[in-house]
Structures are given as structure tokens and as C-alpha cells.
C-alpha positions in Angstrom: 74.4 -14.3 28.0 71.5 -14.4 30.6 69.7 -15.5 33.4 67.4 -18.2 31.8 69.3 -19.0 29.1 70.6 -22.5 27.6 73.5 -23.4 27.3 76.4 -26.2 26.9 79.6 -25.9 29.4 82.8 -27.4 29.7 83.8 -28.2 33.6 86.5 -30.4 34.4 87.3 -32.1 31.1 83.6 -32.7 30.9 80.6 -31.1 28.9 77.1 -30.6 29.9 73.9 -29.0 29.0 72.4 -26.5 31.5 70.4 -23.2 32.3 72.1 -20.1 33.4 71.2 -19.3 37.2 73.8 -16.8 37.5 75.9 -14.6 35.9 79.1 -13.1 37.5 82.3 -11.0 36.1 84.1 -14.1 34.2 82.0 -16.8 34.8 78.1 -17.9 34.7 76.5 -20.5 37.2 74.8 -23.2 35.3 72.6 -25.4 36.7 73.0 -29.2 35.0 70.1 -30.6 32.6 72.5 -33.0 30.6 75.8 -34.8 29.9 77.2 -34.2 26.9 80.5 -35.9 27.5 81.4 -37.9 31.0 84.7 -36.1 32.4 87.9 -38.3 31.8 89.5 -39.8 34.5 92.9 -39.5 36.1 95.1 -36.1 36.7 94.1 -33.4 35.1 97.8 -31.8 35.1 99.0 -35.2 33.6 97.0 -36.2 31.2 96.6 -39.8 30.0 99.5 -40.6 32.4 98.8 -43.8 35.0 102.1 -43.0 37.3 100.9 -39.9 39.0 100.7 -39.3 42.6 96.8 -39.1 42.6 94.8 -40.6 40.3 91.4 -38.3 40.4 88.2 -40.4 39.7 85.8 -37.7 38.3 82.3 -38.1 38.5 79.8 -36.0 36.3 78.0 -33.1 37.4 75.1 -34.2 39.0 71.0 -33.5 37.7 70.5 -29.7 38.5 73.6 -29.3 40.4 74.8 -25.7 39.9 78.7 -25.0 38.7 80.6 -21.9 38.5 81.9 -21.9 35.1 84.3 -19.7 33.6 82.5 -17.3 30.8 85.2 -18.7 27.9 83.5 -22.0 28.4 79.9 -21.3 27.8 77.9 -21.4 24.8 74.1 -21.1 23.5 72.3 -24.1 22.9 70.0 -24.7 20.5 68.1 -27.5 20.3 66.1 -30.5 22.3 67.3 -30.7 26.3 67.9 -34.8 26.9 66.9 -36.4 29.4 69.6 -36.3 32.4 70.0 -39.7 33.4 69.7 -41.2 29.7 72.6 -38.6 28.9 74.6 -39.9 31.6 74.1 -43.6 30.4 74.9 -42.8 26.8 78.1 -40.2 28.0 79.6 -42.7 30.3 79.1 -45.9 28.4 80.6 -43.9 25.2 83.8 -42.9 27.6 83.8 -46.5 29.0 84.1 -47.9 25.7 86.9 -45.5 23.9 89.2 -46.8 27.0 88.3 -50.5 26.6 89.8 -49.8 23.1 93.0 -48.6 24.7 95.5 -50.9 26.1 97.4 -48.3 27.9 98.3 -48.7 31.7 96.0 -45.1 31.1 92.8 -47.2 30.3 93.4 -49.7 32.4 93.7 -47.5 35.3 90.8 -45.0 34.1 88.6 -48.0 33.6 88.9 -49.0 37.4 88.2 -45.6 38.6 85.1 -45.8 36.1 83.9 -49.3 38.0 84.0 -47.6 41.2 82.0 -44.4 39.5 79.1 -46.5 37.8 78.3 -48.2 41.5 78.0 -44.4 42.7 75.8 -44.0 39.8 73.9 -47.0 40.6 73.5 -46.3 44.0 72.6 -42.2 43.7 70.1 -42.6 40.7 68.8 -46.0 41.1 70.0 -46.8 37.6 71.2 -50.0 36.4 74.2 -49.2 33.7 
């Protein structure tokens, strides 16, 4: 793939669509345009486990932010680019509700670090989720 080029990319258990701004041995630089899926919450190591040391609260990528992402993770897009911030209401909200439907100490936990993500959210974009 190339400089210029659209793509979707996985990063830290969540998926976006973005532009190529880079491309390195192994990995491309991608510069956000979309959230396709809001990255889960919680320990990355440990999945879908509440009793870890360090409960990660993982934000998404943020509107033309650039990423180094590894090359494995990167494919072509085709199609219309959505709007950022209207993909990041419909990818959180869609997250938000899959653990409401969970009545794990998981969910319970990942839903509290979510609370604490949609004020950041509120705050940074000026959005009201």
C-alpha cells in the first residue's frame, strides 16, 4: 500500500478508518478519519477479566491523529469515509450497549471506565453523547 491511500486499521483492540501518511518496514502511519469500533476497555493481556492490577480505560484514536500501525493490520477501504465524530457516537454507544447486556464484574467495570471516557469525549469535541 501507499502514501494516500485508504484504509481501515486495527490499533489497540479498536478499528478505524484512515489515510496512509507513512509507510515504514512493517508498519504504515495512518492518520484517523473514522471509528469503526471503539477499543474495549480493561487489560489487554487479560481479557474480559475485572481483577487485574490495572484496569486500562482506552479512549479512541482521536480525529486525524496519526498511529504507527503494524502492516498485518492494514487493509484497503472502499467505500464512503463517515463523518469522525458521528462514527465515534455510533462506535461507543454500540460498545456501551453490548456491556450493559453483560452482567459480568467485566461490564460492570468496563462500563465505569466508559463514564469517565464519554465526559473526555464531551469535553474534547464539544459533543453531547
Amino acid at each position: 500500500m501507499n502514501t494516500g491511500e485508504i484504509v481501515t486499521a486495527f490499533y489497540k483492540t479498536g478499528k478505524y478508518i484512515g489515510e496512509i501518511t507513512a509507510v515504514r518496514p512493517g508498519q504504515y502511519t495512518v492518520r484517523i478519519l473514522a471509528v469503526l469500533r471503539h477499543p474495549a476497555q480493561g487489560d489487554l493481556h487479560n481479557p474480559k477479566t475485572a481483577d487485574v492490577p490495572f484496569f486500562h480505560e482506552r479512549k479512541a484514536l482521536a480525529h486525524r491523529e496519526q498511529a504507527n500501525i503494524p502492516e498485518n493490520t492494514v487493509n484497503p477501504y472502499e467505500g464512503d469515509i463517515p463523518d469522525y465524530f458521528e462514527s465515534l457516537d455510533t462506535a461507543f454507544h454500540k460498545l456501551k450497549s453490548k456491556l450493559e447486556a453483560d452482567d459480568s464484574a467485566f461490564a460492570e467495570k468496563s462500563l465505569d471506565a466508559m463514564q469517565a471516557i464519554q465526559k473526555e469525549y464531551e469535553l474534547m469535541y464539544n459533543m453531547t453523547f
